[in-house]
Structures are given as C-alpha cells and as structure tokens.
C-alpha beads as a LAMMPS data file, in Angstrom:
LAMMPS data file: protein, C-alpha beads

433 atoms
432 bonds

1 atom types
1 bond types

-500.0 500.0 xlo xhi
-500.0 500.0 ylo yhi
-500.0 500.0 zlo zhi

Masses

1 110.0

Atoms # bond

1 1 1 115.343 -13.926 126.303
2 1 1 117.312 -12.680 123.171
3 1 1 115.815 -12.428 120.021
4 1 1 115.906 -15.125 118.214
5 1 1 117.532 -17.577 120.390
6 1 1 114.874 -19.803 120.902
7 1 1 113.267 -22.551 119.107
8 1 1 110.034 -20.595 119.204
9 1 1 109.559 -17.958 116.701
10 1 1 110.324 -14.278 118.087
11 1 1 109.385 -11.006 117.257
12 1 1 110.228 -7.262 117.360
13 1 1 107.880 -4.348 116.596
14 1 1 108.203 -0.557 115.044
15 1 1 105.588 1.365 115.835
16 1 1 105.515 4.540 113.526
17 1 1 103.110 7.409 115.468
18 1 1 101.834 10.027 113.627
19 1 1 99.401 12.953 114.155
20 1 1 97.288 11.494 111.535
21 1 1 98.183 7.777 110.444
22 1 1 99.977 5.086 112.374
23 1 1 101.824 2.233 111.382
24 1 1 102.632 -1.332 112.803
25 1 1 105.673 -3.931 111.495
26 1 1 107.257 -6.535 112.591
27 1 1 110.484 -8.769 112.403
28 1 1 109.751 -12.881 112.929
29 1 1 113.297 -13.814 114.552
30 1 1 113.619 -16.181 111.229
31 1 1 113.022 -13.440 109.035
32 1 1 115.537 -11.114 107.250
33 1 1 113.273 -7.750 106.695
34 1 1 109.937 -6.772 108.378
35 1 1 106.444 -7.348 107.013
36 1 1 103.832 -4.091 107.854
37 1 1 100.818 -4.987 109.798
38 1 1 97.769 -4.777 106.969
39 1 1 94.402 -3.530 109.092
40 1 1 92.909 -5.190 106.202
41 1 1 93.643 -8.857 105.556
42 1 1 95.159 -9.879 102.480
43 1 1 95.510 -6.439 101.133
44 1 1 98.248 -3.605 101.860
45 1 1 96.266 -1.058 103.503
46 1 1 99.218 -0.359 106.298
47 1 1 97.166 3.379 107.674
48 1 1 95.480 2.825 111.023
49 1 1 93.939 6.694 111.508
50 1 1 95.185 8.196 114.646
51 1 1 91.835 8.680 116.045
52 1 1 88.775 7.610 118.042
53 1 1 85.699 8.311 118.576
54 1 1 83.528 8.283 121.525
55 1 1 79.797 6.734 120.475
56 1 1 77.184 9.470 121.592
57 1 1 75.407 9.104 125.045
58 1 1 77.318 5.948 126.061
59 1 1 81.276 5.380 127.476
60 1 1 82.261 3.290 124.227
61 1 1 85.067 4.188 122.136
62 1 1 86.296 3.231 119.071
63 1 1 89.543 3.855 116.970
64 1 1 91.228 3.947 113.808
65 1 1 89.222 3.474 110.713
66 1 1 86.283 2.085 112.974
67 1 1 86.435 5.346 114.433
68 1 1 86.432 7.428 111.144
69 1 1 83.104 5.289 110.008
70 1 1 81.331 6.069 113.575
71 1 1 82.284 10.060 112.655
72 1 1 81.135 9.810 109.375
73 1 1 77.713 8.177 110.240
74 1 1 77.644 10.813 112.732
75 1 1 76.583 8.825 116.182
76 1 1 79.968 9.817 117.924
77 1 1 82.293 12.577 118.757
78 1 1 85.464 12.761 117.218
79 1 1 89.209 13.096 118.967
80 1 1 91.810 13.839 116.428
81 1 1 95.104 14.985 117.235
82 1 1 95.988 12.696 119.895
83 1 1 99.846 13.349 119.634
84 1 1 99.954 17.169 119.793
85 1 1 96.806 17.466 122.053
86 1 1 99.354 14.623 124.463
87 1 1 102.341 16.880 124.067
88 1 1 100.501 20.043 125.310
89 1 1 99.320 18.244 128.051
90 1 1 95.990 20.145 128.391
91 1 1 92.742 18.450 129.495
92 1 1 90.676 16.938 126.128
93 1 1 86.939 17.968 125.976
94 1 1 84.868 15.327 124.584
95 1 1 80.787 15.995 124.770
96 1 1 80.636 17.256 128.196
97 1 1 83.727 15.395 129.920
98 1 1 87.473 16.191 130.131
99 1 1 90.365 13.480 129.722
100 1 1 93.637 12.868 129.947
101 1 1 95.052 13.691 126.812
102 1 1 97.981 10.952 127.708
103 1 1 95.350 8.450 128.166
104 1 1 94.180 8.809 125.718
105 1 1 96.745 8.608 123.279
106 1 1 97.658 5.140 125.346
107 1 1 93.830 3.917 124.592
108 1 1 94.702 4.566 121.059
109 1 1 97.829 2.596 120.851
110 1 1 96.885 -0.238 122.892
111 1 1 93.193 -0.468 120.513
112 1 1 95.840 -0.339 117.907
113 1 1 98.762 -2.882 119.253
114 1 1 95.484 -5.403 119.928
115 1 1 95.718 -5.538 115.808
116 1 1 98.093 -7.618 115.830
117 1 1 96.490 -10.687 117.348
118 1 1 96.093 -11.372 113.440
119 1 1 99.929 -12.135 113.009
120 1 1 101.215 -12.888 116.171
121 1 1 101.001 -12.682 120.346
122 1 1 102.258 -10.131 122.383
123 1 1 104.167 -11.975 124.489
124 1 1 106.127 -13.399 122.060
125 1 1 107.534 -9.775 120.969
126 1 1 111.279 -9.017 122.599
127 1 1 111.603 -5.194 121.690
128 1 1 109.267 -2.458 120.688
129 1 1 111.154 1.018 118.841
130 1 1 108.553 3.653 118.886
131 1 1 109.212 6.007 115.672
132 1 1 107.611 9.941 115.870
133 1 1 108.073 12.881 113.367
134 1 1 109.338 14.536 116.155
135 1 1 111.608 13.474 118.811
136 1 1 112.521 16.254 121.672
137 1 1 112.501 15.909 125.667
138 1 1 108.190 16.573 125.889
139 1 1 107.938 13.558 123.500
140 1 1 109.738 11.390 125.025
141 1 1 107.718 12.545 128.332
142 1 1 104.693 11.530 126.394
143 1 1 106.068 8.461 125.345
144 1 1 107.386 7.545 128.784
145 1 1 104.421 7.406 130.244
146 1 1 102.215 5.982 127.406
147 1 1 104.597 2.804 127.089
148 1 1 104.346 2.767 131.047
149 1 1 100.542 2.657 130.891
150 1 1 100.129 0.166 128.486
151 1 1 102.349 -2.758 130.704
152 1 1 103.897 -4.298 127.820
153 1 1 105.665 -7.893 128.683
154 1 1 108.857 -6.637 127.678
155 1 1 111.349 -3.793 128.815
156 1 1 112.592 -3.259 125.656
157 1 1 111.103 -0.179 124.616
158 1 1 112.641 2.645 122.352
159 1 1 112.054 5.521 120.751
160 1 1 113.801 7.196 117.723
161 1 1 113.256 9.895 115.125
162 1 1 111.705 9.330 111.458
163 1 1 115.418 10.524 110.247
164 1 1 116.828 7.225 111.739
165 1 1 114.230 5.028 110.930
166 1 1 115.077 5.951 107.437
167 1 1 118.922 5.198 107.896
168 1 1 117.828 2.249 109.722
169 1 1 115.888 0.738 106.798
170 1 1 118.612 1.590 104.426
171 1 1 121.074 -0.129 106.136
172 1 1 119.741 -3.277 104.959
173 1 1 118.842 -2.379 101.155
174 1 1 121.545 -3.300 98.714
175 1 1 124.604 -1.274 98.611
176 1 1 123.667 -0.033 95.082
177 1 1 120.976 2.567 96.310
178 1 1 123.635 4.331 98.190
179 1 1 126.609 5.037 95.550
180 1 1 125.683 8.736 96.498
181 1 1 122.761 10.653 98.597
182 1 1 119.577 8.921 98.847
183 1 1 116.265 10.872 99.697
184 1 1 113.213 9.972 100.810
185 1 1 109.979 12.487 100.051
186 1 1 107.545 12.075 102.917
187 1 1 104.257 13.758 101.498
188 1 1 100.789 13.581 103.313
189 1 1 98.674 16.270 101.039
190 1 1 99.837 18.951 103.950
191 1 1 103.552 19.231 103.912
192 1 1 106.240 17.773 102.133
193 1 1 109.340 16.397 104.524
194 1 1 112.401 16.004 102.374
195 1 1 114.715 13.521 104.106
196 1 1 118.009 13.726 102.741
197 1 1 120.708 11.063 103.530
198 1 1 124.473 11.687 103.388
199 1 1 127.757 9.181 104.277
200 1 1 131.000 10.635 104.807
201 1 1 133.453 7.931 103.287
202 1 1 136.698 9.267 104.817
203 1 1 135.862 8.110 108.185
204 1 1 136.024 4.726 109.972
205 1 1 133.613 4.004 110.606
206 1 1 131.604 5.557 108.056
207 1 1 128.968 8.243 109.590
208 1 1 125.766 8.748 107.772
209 1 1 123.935 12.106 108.470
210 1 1 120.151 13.074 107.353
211 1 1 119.144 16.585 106.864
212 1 1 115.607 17.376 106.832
213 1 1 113.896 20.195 105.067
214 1 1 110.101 20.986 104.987
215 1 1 107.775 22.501 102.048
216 1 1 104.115 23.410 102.529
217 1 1 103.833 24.433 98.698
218 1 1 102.393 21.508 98.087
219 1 1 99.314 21.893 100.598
220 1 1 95.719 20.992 99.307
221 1 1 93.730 21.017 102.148
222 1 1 92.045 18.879 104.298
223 1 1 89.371 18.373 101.567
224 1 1 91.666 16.324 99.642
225 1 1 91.706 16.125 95.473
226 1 1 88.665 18.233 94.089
227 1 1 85.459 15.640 92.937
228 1 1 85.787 18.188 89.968
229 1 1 87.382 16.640 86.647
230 1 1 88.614 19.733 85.660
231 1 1 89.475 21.094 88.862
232 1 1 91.019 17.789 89.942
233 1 1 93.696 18.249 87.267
234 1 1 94.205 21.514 87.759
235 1 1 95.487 20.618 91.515
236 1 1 97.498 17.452 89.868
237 1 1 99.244 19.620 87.407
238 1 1 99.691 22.931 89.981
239 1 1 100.917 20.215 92.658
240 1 1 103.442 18.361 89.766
241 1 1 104.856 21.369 89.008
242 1 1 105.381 22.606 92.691
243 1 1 107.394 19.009 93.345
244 1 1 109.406 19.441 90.298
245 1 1 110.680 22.651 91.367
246 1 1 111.603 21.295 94.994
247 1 1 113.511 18.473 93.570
248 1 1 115.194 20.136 90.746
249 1 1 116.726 22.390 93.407
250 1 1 117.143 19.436 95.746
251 1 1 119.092 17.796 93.542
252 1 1 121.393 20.591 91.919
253 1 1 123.048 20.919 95.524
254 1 1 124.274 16.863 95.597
255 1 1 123.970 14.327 93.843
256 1 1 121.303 11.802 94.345
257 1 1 121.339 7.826 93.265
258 1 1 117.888 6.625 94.520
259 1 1 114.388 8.553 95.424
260 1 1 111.612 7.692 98.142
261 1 1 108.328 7.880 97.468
262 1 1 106.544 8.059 100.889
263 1 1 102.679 9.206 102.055
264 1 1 99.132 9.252 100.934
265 1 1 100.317 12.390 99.054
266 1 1 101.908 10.412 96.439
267 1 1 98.706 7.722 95.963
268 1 1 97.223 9.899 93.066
269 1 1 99.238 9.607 89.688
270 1 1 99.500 13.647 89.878
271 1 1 103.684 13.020 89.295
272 1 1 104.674 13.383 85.526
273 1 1 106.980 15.689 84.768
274 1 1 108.820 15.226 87.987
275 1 1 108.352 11.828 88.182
276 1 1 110.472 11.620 84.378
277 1 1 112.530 13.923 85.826
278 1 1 113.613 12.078 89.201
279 1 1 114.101 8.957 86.619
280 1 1 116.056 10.413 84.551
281 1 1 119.871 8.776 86.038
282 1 1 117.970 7.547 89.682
283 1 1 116.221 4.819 90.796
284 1 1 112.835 6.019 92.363
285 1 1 110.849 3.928 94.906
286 1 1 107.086 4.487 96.283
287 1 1 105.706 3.081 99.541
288 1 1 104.706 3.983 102.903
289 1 1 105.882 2.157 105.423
290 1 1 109.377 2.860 105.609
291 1 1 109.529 4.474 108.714
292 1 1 107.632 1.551 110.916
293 1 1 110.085 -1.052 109.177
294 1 1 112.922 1.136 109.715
295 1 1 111.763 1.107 113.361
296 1 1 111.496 -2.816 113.759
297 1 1 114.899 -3.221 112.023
298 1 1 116.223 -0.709 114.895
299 1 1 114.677 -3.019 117.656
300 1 1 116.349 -5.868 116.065
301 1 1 119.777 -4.047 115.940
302 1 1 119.336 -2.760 119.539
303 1 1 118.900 -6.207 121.397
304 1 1 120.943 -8.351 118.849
305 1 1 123.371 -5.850 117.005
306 1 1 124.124 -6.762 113.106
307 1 1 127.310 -6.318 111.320
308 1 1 126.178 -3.561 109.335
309 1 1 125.629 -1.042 112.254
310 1 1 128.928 -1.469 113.171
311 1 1 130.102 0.451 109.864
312 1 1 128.016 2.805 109.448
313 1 1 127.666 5.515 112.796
314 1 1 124.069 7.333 112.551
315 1 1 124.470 10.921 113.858
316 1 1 121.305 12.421 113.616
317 1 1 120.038 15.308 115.316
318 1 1 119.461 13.000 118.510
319 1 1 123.035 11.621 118.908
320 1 1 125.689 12.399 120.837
321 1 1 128.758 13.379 117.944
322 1 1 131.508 12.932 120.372
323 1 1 133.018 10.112 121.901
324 1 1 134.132 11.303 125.751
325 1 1 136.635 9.698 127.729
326 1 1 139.297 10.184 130.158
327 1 1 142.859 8.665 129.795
328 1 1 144.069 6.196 133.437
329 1 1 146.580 4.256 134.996
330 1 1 146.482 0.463 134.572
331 1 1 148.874 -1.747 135.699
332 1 1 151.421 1.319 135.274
333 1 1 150.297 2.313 131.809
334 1 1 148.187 4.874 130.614
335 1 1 145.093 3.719 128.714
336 1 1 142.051 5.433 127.654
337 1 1 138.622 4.314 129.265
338 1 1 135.552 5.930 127.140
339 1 1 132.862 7.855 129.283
340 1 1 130.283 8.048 126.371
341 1 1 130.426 6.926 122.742
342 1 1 129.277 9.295 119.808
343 1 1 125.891 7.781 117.803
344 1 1 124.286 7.206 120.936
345 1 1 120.982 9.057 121.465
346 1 1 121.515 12.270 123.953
347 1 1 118.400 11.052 126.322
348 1 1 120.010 7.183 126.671
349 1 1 123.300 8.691 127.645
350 1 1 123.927 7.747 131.223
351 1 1 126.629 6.238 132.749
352 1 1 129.428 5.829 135.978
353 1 1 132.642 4.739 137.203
354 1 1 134.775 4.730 140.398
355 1 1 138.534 5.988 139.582
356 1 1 141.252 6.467 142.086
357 1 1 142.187 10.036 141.351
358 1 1 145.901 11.195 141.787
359 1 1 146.805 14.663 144.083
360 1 1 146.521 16.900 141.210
361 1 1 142.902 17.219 141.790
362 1 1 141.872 18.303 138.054
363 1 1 139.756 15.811 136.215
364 1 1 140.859 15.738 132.452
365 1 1 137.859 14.877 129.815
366 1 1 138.869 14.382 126.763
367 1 1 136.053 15.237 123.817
368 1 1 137.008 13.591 120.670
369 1 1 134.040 15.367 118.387
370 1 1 133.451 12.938 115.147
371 1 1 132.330 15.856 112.965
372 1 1 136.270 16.388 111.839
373 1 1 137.040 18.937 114.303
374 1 1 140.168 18.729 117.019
375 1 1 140.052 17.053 119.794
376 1 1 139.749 18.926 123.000
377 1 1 140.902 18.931 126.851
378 1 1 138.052 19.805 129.564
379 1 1 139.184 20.172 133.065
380 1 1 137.336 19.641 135.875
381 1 1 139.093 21.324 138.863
382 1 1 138.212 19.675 142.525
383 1 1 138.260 22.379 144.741
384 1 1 139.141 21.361 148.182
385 1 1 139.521 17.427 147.586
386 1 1 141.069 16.056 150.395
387 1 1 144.532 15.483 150.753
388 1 1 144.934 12.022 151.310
389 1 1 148.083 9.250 150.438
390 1 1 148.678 8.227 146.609
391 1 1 145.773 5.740 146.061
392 1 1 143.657 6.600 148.522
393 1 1 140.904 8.970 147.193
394 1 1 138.295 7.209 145.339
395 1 1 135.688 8.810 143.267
396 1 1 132.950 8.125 141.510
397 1 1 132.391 9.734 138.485
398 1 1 128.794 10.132 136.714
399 1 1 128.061 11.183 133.218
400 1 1 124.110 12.318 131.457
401 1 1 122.891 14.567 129.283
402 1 1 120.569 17.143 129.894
403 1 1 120.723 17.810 125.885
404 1 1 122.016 16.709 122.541
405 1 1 124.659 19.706 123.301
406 1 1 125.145 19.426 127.159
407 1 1 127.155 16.549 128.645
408 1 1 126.551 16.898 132.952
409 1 1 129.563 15.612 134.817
410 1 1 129.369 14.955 138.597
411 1 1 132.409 13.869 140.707
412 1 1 131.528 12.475 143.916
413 1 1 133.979 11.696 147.130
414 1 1 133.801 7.968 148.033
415 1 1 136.713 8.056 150.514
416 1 1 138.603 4.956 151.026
417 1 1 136.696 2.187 152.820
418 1 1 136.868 2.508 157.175
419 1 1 140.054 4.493 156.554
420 1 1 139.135 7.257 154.853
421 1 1 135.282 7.655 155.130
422 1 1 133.790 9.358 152.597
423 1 1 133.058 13.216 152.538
424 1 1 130.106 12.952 150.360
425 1 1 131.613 16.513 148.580
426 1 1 130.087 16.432 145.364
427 1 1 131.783 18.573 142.099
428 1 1 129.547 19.310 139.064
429 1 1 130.494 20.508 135.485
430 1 1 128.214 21.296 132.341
431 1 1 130.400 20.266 128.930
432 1 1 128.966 22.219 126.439
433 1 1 129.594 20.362 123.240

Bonds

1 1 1 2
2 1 2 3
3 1 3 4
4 1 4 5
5 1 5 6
6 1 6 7
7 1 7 8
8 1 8 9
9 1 9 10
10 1 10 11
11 1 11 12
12 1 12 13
13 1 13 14
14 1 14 15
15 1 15 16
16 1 16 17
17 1 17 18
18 1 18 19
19 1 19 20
20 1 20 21
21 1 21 22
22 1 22 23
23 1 23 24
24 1 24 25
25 1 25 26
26 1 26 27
27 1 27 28
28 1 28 29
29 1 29 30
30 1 30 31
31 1 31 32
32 1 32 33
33 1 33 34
34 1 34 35
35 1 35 36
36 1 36 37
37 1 37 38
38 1 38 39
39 1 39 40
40 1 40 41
41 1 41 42
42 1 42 43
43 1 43 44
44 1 44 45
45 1 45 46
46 1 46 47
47 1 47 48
48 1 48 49
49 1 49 50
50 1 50 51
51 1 51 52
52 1 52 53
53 1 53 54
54 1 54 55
55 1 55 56
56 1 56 57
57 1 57 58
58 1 58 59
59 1 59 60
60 1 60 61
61 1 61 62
62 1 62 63
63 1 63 64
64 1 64 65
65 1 65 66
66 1 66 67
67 1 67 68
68 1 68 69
69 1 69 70
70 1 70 71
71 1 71 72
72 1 72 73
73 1 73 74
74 1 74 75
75 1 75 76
76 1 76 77
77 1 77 78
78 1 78 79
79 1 79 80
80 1 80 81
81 1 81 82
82 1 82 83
83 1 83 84
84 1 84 85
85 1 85 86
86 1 86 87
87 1 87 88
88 1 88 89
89 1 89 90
90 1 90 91
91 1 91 92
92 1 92 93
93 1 93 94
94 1 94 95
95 1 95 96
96 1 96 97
97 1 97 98
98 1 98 99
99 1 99 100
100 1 100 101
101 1 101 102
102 1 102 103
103 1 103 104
104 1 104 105
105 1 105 106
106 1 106 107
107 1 107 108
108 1 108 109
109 1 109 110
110 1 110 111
111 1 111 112
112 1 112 113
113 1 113 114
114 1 114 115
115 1 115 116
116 1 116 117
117 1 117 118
118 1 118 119
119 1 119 120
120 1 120 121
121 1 121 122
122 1 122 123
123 1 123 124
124 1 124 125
125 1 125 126
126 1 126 127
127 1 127 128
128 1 128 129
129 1 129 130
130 1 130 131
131 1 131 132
132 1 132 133
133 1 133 134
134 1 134 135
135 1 135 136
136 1 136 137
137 1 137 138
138 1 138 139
139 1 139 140
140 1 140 141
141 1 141 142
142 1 142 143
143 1 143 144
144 1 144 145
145 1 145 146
146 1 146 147
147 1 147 148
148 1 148 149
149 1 149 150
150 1 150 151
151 1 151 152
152 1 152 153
153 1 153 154
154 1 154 155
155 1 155 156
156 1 156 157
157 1 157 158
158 1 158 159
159 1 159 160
160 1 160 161
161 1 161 162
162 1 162 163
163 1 163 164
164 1 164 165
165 1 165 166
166 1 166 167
167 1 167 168
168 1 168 169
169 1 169 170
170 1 170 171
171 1 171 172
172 1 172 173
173 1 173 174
174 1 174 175
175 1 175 176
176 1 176 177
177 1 177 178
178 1 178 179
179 1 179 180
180 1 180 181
181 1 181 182
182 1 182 183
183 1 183 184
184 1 184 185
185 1 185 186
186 1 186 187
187 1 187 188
188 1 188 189
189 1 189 190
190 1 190 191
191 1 191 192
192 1 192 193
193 1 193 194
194 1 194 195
195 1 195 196
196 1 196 197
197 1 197 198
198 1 198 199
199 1 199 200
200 1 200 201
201 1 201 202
202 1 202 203
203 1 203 204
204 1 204 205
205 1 205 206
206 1 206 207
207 1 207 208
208 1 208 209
209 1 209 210
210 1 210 211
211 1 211 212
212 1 212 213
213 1 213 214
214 1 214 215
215 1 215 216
216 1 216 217
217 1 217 218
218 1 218 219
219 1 219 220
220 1 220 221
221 1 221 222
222 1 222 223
223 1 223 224
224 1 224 225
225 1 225 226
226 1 226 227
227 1 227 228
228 1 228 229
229 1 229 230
230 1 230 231
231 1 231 232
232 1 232 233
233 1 233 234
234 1 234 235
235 1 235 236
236 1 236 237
237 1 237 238
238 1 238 239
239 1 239 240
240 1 240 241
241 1 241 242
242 1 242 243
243 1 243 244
244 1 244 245
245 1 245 246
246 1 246 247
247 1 247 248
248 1 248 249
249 1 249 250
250 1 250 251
251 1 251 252
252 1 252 253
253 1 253 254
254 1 254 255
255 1 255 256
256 1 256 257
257 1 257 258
258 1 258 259
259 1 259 260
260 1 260 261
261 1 261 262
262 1 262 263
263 1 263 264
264 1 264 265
265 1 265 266
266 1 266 267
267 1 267 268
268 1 268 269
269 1 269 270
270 1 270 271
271 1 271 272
272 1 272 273
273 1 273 274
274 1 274 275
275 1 275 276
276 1 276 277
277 1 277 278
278 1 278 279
279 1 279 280
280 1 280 281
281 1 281 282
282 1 282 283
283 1 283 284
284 1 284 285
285 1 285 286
286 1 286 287
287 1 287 288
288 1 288 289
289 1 289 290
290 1 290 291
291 1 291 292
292 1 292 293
293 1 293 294
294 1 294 295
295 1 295 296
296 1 296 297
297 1 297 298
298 1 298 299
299 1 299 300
300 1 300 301
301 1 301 302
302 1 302 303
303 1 303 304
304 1 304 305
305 1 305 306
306 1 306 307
307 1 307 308
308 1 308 309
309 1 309 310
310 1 310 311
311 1 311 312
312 1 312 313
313 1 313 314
314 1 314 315
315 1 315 316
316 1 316 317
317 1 317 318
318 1 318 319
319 1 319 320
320 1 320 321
321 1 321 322
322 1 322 323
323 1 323 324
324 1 324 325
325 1 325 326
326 1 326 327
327 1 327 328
328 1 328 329
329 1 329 330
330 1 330 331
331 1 331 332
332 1 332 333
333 1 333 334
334 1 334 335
335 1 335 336
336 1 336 337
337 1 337 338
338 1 338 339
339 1 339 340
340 1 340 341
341 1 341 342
342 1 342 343
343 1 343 344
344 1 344 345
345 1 345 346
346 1 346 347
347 1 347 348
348 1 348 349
349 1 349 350
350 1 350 351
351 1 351 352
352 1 352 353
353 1 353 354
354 1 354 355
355 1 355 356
356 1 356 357
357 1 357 358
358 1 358 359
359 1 359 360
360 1 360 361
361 1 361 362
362 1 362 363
363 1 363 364
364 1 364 365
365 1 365 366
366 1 366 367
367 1 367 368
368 1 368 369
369 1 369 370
370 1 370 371
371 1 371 372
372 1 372 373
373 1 373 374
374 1 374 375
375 1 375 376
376 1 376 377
377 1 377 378
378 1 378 379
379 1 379 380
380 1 380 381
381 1 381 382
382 1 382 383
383 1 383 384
384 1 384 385
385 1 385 386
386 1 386 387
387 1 387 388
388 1 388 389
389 1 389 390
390 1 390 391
391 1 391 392
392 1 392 393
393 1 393 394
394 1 394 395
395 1 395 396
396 1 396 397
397 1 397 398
398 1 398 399
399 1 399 400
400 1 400 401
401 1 401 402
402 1 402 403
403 1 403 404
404 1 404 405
405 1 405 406
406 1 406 407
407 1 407 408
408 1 408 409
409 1 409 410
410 1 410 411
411 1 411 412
412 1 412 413
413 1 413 414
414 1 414 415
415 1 415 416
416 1 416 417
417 1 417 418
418 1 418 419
419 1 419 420
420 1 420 421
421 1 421 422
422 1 422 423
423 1 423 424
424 1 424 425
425 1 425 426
426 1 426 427
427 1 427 428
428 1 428 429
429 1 429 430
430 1 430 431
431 1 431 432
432 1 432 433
C-alpha cells in the first residue's frame, strides 16, 4: 500500500540511533511535517538512552530510561554502548553470560519501537529510514540484520547518514533559511559535530553538499556540569568561549544565513557571547530532534517522492556523484539509456539490462561526474566474444557498487535463444570513479 493512499491514516518512521540517545518520529499520511515520539506524555522529552540493563540474578531486562533508574538503584548490570559494541561484533559480557552484541542492540530497538503504541500501531507504518552518526559497509551489516530480526510488517526499510537527515529536514523549511550556508551544531557534552550545508546554484538541478567537521574542545566529561556554583560557571564560561572560537572561524570561511542548535550539550544557558555573536545577521534555532524528523521526511520522500527532491540532488558522502550510462540503437537512432543515476546511495546501487551488442566487442560507459568535471569514456573490451551475425549476441549487462568510489560492471553472454545458446563467458570491470 502507498503512503497515504488510503482512507485510513498512514504512517512513516525515522529512527535516529545513537551510541548514547535515540530518537523516534513520525509522519501521519495527513500530516505535512513529523511530530517526535515524547517517552514522556505531554512533555518534549524526545531522549530514549541507548541502554539496558539486565536486573541482578534473574533473565529480565530493561531499557532506556527504565534502564538508567534500575543502574542507578543499583539491582542490575548495565550494557551501554550497544552500537559500537554491535559494530565490533565481539561477544558482550553481562554478570557471568556472553551475548550477541547484535541482539542485543535489536532487543533495544524493538523495547524502544514498542513506545510507540502511545501514538500509533505498527502495522499501520509504510516505511521505516534508520538514521546513524555513522554510515559505512559494517553499519549497514549491523543494521541488516537488526531490521531482519525485529520482522517488521513492512519492507520498507532504509538507512541514511545524520548529514542527509539534515538536508532532508531542510528541504521542507522555508526557503528563507537557505539564502546562503546553513549549519547545524550537533553537541552532546563530548564532541561537537559541525554540519555544514552548501547548494551549488549553477546546476540543474541544484546539488546540496554537507561537510562535516568534528571538535572535542568542548569535552566536559562524563560527569556532566560541576554541582559547584563556582566551578559550574567556570565550565559555562571556558565552554562559551571554546564555541565562539569554532564558529567565528566557521563562519569567516562562508557565509552562513541560519544556525542549528542540536544536543543535550546546548540544554544549559552556558551560550552568551557566542550565542550574540551567531545572532548577530543569522537566524539561530535550538532543538534536538532534527535528525529523526529528517529521517521520517526521507521515508516519506522514498515511497511517495515530493516535488522538492526533485530540485535539489543530495550528494553526500554516501552517494553516487555520477550519473553512468551507455549510449544504443533504437529504432535506428542513437539514444542514451542511464545505468545508474548520481544522488543515489553507493550500497542501493544495483541494477541490469540485456543489450544486443554490435561486432566491435568494446562496451562504451559513459561517466558523466556531477561535481563539474568532464565527462569521460570507459571501455570495456570483450575479449573473445563470439562472432556471431549483426543482432545476434545478446548480453546482459549488471551494474553494483562495492564502494562510494567503485562502480563493478559484469557483462555476461546470453546467446541468442535455441540458435545461438549461450556461452555463459562472463567479462568483469572495476570503474574507479
């Protein structure tokens, strides 16, 4: 079922995962923007710790902030870093057992997902876009077989990087905040993640680009703010002045029309001068859940596609910044068929064709890069394709990625029905890009 095209109301989900807080919203198919799951009722307490607990001397488990009071009242043993300890993929000791670190981190987010039995059902929910810090190959392992595990209803289920959540919320904020660069500061009392968001205007369509940079100046500890008066504005002032100094160089390089507040980091009032200083000609936001609503506006856009996404190409550390494709004969004129589009992510790029190939037996690819360079000619040369009449040899051409900078071509013979069986010769080619 699409979203929204049904009488009954609909609903997609972001899911932002972090090492130490996660984050649920959702999208109600009659709704324009996403509301953030509160753990809380009535308040806006969005944080569900990325924890549990196992209760001493007995198989029960707990998670999220029920899990933080168990640890604190001390009758359970605490499992923190569920995401890390999931991507090294080494046993977790808890008391005197070991476990699966990927289960879990799927015990965790299904305890978590069960939330939202508040707001709505799960099998009413169309798409789910997992969001992470940190989006390479082993995380998308771990995610794999988390989502697999947890046998959601539907088989829409995505992952993408904080850096597009981000240009996937601001696609939908007004058109103001975006005269120029827009940044988004995502602090959590550790390190500071300094999102910064870019669109080229002399390209159709437009491509948007985020480059991230991280400070750990700003680190207090896992203590938090001191109890101490005194010494409690001694960190506010130290940590003022180390933000101040980040952002006046952040912003001498471009210039920048609006500001994001994100993180626990920012909850204190510690930001003075550099608050007055960010306000000075910008328009500065705080929050914390951009990153899950970014993520549910992404599952809306990948199962019903908005105008908006249309002009605007994301290319993000993820995505594919070509477009590939090879020019054929149709009807007698020469056309060009496209292999793989650029702004797609490098792990969902997979797909085939069957050509008839002519006698020259070189395979021409074009790479169109959308980063401003030239255009460029690869040639695949099929060594010892057989020689048979004009229209005869059919191939079948497949296309992946083994990375964002490796396109993997494979040509395989398909012959020509009874009268020219196939040879099953295979050709293979690595594009570097």
């Amino acid at each position: 079922m699409l979203f929204g095209n049904s009488d009954e109301k609909r609903f997609v989900l972001g899911y932002d995962l972090g090492e130490k807080v996660s984050q649920i919203s959702f999208l109600a198919s009659d709704a324009d923007m996403p509301e953030t799951l509160s753990v809380l009722a009535g308040s806006e307490l969005y944080n569900i710790p990325t924890v549990l607990c196992k209760r001493n001397d007995v198989n029960q488990w707990f998670y999220g902030k029920e899990a933080v009071r168990h640890i604190e009242e001390g009758d359970g043993i605490p499992v923190y870093s569920l995401v890390s300890s999931a991507r090294e993929g080494k046993p977790v000791v808890v008391g005197n057992a070991e476990y699966d670190p990927i289960a879990l981190l799927t015990l965790f987010v299904k305890r978590s997902l069960s939330l939202l039995s508040m707001e709505l059902s799960l099998d009413n929910v169309d798409a789910i876009m997992f969001t992470t810090r940190s989006l390479d190959h082993r995380m998308i392992q771990v995610l794999n077989a988390v989502t697999s595990a947890l046998e959601l209803k539907t088989n829409n289920i995505y992952y993408q990087s904080h850096e597009e959540s981000f240009y996937n919320y601001m696609l939908y904020q007004p058109d103001d905040l975006m005269n120029h660069s827009v940044i988004a500061c995502d602090y959590d009392l550790d390190e500071l993640h300094v999102y910064e968001m870019a669109i080229n205007r002399n390209t159709t369509p437009l491509v948007a680009t985020i480059d991230v940079k991280s400070f750990d100046d700003l680190k207090i500890g896992s203590a938090g703010f001191p109890k101490d008066v005194t010494a409690y504005h001694k960190t506010c002032e130290k940590l003022d002045d180390e933000f101040l100094t980040v952002m006046q160089k952040v912003c001498s390089e471009k210039i920048i029309s609006t500001v994001f507040l994100l993180g626990d980091g920012f909850r204190e009032k510690w930001p003075k001068r550099s608050l007055e200083f960010l306000c000075r000609t910008r328009r500065v936001f705080q929050g914390n859940n951009m990153f899950s609503k970014g993520a549910s506006i992404a599952a809306r856009e990948r199962i019903k596609p908005g105008d908006k996404a249309s002009k605007i190409v994301f290319l993000g550390e993820d995505k594919l910044k070509s477009n590939l494709g090879i020019h054929l004969l149709k009807c007698g004129t020469e056309v060009y068929c496209a292999i793989l589009d650029a702004g797609i992510n490098w792990y969902e790029a997979q797909t085939g064709m069957d050509i008839i190939m002519d006698q020259s037996g070189i395979l021409n690819i074009e790479v169109t890069p959308l980063t401003g360079k030239k255009p460029r000619m690869v040639q695949l040369y099929l060594d010892g394709l057989e020689n048979r009449p004009i229209g005869t040899t059919r191939l079948r051409l497949s296309v992946n990625m083994n990375s964002v900078n490796e396109v993997n071509i494979k040509v395989t013979d398909m012959g020509f029905g009874e009268i020219y069986p196939a040879t099953g010769k295979v050709w293979e080619q690595v594009v570097e890009l």
